[in-house]
VEXMITI-738561 format. One record per residue: x, y, z of N, C-alpha, C in turn. Coordinates in steps of 0.1 Angstrom, whole numbers, plus 2048, in hexadecimal, padded with zeros to 3 digits. Example, Ala and Ser with C-alpha at 12.3 -4.5 7.8 and 13.67 -1.06 7.14 Angstrom:
residues 2
8847C784E87B7D384E8847DF84E/8807EA8478897F584788180084F/
END
This chain:
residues 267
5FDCA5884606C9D87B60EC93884/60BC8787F616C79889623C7E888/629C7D891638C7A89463CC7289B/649C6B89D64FC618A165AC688A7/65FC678B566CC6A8BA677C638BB/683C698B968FC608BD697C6A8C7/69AC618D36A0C628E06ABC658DB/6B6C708E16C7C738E46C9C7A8ED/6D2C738F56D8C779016E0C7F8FA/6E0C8A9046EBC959006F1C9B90F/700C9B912704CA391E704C9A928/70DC9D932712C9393D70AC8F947/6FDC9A9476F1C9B9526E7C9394E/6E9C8C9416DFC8293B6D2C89935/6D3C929316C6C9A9306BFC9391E/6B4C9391D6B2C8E9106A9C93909/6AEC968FA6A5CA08F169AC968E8/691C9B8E8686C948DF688C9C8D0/68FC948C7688C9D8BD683C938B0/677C9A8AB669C948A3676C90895/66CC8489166EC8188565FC7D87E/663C7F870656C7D863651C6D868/648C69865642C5F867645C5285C/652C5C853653C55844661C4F84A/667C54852672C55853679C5684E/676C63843682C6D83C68DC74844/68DC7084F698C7885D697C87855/689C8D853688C9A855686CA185F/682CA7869684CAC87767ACBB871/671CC087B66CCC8876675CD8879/676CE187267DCE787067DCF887C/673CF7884671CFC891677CF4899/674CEA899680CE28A5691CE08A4/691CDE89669ECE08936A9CE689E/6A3CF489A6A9CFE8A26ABCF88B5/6A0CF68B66A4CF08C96ADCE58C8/6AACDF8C16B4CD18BE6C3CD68C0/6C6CE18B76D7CE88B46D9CEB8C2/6D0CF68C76D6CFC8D36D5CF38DD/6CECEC8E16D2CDF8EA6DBCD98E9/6DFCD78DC6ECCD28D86FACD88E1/6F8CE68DD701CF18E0702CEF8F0/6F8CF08F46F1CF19036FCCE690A/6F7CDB903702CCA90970FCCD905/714CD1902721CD18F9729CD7900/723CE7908727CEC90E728CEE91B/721CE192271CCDB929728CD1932/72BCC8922735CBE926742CC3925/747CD0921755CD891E753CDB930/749CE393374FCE994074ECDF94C/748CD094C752CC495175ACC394F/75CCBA94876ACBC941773CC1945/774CCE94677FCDA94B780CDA956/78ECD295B791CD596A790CE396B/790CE597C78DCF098179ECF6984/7A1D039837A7D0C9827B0D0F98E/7B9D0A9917C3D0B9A37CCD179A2/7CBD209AD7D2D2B9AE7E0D289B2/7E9D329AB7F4D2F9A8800D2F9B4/804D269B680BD259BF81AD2B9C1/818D349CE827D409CA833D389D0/83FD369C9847D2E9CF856D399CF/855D489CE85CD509D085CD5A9DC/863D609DE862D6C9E6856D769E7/84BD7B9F3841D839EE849D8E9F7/842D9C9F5846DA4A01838DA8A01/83ADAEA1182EDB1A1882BDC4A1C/825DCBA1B824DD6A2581CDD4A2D/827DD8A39823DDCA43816DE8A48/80CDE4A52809DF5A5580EE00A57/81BDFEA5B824E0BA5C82AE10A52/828E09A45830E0EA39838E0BA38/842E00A3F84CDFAA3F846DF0A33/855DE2A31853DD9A25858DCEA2A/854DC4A2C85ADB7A34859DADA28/867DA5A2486AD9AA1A866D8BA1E/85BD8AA19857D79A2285CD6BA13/862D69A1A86CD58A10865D4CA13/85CD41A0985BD38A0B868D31A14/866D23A1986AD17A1C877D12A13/86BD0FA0B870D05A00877D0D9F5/879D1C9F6880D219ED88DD209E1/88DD1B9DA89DD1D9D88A2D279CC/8ABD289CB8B4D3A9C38B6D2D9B5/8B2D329AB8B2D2A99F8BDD2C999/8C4D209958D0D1A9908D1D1F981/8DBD2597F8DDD279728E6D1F968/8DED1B9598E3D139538EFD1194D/8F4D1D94F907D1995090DD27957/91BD2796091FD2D964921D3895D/927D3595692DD4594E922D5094B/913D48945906D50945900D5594F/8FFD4995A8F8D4E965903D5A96F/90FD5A96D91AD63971914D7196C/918D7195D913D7D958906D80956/8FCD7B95D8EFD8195E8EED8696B/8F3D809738F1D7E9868FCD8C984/907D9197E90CD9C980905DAB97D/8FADA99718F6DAF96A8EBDB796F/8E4DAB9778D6DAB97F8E0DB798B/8E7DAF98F8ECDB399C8F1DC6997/8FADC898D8FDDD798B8EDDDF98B/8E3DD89868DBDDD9818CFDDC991/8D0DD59978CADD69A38D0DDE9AC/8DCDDF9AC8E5DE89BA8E6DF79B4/8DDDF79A48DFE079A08D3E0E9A6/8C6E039A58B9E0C9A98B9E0D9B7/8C4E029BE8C1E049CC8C6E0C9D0/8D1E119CC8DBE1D9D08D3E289CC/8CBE269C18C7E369BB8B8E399C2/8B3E309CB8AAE319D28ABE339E0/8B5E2D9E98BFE349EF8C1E3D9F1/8C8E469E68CBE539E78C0E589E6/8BAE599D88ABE619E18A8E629ED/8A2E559F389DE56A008A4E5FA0B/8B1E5DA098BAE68A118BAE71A11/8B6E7BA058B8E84A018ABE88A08/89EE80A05893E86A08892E85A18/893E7DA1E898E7DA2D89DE89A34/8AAE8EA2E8B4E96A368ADEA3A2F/8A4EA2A2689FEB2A22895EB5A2C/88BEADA31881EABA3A886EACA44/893EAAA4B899EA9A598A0EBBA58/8A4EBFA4D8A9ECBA4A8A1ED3A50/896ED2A49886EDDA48881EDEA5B/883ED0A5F87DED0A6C888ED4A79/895ED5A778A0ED8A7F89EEE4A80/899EEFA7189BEFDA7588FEFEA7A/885EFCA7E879EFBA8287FEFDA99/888EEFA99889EF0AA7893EF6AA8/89BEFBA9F8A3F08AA389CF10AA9/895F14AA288BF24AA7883F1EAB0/87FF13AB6879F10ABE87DF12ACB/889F0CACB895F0DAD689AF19AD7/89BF23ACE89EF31ACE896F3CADA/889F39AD187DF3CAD887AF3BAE2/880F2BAED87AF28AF7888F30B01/892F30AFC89DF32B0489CF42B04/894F48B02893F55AFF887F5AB0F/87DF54B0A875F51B13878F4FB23/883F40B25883F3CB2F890F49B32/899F51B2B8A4F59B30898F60B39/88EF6BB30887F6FB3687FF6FB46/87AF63B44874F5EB5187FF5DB5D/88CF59B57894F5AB65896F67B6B/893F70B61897F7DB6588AF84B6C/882F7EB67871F87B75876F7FB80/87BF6FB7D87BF6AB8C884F6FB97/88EF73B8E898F7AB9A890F84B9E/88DF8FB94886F9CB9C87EF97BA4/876F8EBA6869F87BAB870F85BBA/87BF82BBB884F7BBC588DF88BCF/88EF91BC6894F9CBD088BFA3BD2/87FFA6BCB876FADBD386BFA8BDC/871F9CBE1864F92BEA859F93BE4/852F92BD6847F93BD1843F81BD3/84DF7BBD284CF6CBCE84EF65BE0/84FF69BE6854F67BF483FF6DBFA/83BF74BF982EF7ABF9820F71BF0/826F6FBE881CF66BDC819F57BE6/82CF4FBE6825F47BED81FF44BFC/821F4DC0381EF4BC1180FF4FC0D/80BF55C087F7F5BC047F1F52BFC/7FBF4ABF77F3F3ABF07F3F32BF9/7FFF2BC057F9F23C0F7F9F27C1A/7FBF35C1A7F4F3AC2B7FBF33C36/809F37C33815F31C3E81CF3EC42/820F35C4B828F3FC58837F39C56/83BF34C4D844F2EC4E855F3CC4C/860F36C4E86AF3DC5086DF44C40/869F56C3C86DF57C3287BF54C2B/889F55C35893F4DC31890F40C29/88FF37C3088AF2BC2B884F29C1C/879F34C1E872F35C1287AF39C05/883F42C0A88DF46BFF894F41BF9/89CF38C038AAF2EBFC8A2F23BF8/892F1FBF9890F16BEC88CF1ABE0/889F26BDF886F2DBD588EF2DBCB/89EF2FBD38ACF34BD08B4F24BC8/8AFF17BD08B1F0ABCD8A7F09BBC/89AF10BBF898F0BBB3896F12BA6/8A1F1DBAA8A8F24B9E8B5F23B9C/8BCF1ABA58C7F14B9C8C1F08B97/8B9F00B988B9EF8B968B5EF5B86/8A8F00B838A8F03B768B0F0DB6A/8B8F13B718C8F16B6C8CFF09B65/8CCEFEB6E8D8EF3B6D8D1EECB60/8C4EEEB608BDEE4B5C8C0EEBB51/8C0EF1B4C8B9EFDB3F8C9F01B3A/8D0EFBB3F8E3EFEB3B8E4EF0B32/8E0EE4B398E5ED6B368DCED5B28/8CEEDDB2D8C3ED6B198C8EE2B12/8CEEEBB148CEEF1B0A8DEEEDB02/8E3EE8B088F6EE3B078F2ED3AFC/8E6ECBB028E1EC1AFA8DBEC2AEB/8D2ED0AEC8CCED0AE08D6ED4AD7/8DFEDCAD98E7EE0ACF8F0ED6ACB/8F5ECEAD48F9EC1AD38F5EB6AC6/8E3EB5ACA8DDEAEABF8DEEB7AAF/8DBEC2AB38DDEC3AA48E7EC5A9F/8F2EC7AA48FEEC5A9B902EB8A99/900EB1AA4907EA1A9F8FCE96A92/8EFE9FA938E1E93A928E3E8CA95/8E4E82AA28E8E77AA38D9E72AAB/8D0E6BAAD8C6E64AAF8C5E67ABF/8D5E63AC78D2E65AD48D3E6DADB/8D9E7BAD58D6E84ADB8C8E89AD9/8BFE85AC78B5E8CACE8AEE88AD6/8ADE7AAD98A9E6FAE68AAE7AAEF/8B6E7EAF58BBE85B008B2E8EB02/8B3E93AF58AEEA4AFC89DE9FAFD/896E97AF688BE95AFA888E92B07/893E8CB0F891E85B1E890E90B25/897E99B2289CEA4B2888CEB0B28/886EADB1C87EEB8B19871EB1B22/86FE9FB24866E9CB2C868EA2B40/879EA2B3F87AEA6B4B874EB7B4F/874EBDB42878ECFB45864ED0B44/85BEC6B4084EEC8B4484CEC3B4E/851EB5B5684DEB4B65852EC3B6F/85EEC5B6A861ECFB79856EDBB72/851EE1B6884DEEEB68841EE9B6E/83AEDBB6D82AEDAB7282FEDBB84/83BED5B8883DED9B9983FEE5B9B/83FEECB94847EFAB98839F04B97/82CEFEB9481EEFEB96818F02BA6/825EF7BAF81FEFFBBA829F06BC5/834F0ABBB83BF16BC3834F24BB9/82AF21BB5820F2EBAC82CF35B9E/834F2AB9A83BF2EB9083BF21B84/82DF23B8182DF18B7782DF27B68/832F25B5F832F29B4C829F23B47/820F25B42814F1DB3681EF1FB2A/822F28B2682EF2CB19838F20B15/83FF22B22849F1BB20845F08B25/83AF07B28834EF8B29835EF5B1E/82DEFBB1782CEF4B04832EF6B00/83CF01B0084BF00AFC853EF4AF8/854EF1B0A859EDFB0C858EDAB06/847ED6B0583DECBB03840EC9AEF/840ED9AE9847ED6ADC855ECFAD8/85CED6ADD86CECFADE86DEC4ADD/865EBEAED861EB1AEE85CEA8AE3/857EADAD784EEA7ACD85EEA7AC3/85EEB1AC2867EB4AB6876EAEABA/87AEAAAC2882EA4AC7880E92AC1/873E8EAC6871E83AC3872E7BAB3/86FE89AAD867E8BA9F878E8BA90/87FE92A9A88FE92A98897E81A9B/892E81AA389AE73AA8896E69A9B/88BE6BA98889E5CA8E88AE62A83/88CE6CA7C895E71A708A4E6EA70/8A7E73A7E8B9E6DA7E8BAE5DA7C/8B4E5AA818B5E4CA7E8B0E47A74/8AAE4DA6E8A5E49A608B7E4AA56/8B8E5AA598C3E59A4F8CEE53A5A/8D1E4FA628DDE47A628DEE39A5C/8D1E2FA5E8CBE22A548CCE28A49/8CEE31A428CBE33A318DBE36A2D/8E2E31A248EEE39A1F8EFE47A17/8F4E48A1D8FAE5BA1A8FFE58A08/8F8E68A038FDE689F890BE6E9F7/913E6A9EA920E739EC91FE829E9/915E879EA915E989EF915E999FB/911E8EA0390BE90A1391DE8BA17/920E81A1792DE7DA17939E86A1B/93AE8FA0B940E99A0B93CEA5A0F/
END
């Protein structure tokens, strides 16, 4: 059957639809094409909308972000160009800026106290922990002084070393250093135990600094005392705990000295 076409541009890409007309030109269109005709329509239409439509710019933050840290900390990063928005009249912005403020200094306080609370419960739990630690080791090292003296009047220890390096040297000699280095851990073992008690009554961060220094010192001399054949494996990890739990104390006290005390803690 003849048909005749008429050309339309449709859509910004210039694309062009053929569609038939009668040869009578009754602008009848045959009624299978129809249909392509519409959605082509549709096709262009939707075509020139999403021209049209600028593209979409992400929103630019011109306030305060905060950040976490890896450590679980929270760092406040402030634009440049920032500024604290002006309120449209005093008396409003007064009584909102008070409002905000009762109402911001209530969650911070009540968050605050929490954190305190939960802090010094945590420091509670782990204090009695190095009680009995320090109980335990002072129990231990009384002990040990006491074989060492027997060890010392009955030349067991005067015998031990001369058969480890096979000297001829003066047993006197041998004795009064023996004798040097049992005051010496007397003195030692007077001053950390006068410290630890120290730290825990005061909590204060530097004492448990202290006694940690102290507890690095009391594992060097037990590894020297390795070759007067009077090394403790016991009381090595003993230290070596203290040493932890000392450290582990220190950044709780400090935690709650940066935090405000609640007024239960106060009082």
């Amino acid at each position: 059957r003849p048909f005749r076409t008429h050309a339309v541009r449709l859509g910004p890409r210039g694309r062009v639809l053929h569609i038939p007309q009668s040869k009578q030109g009754l602008g009848m269109a045959d009624p299978r094409l129809g249909q392509l005709g519409e959605r082509a329509s549709l096709t262009a239409t939707k075509g020139a909308k999403d021209v049209e439509a600028p593209p979409t710019r992400p929103k630019v933050t011109t306030g305060p972000i905060f950040l976490e840290n890896p450590d679980g900390t929270i760092t406040e990063a402030i634009p440049t160009n920032y500024r604290e928005p002006k309120a449209a009249s005093r008396a409003t912005g007064s009584s909102r800026r008070s409002a905000d403020g009762d109402s911001d200094s209530g969650l911070s306080e009540g968050a605050a106290a929490t954190m305190y609370q939960e802090v010094d419960f945590l420091y509670s739990r782990h204090e009695r922990v190095l009680m009995l630690l320090l109980l335990t080791q002072f129990c231990l090292e009384v002990l040990y002084l006491i074989v060492y003296v027997l060890h010392m009047q009955d030349g067991w220890s005067l015998l031990e070393f001369v058969a480890m390096y096979n000297t001829r040297a003066n047993h006197r000699a041998i004795e009064m250093i023996f004798w040097v280095i049992f005051t010496i851990q007397v003195v030692y073992g007077t001053a950390y135990y006068i410290i630890a008690i120290l730290a825990i009554y005061t909590k204060r961060p530097k004492q448990y600094q202290l006694l940690a220094n102290f507890s690095i010192f009391g594992i060097a001399g037990l590894i020297l005392l390795a070759y007067v054949d009077k090394f403790n494996l016991i009381i090595f990890f003993l230290h070596l705990l203290s040493y932890i739990y000392a450290r582990f104390l220190q950044g709780l006290t400090a935690s709650l000295v940066l935090l405000p005390p609640t007024p239960a803690a106060i009082a």
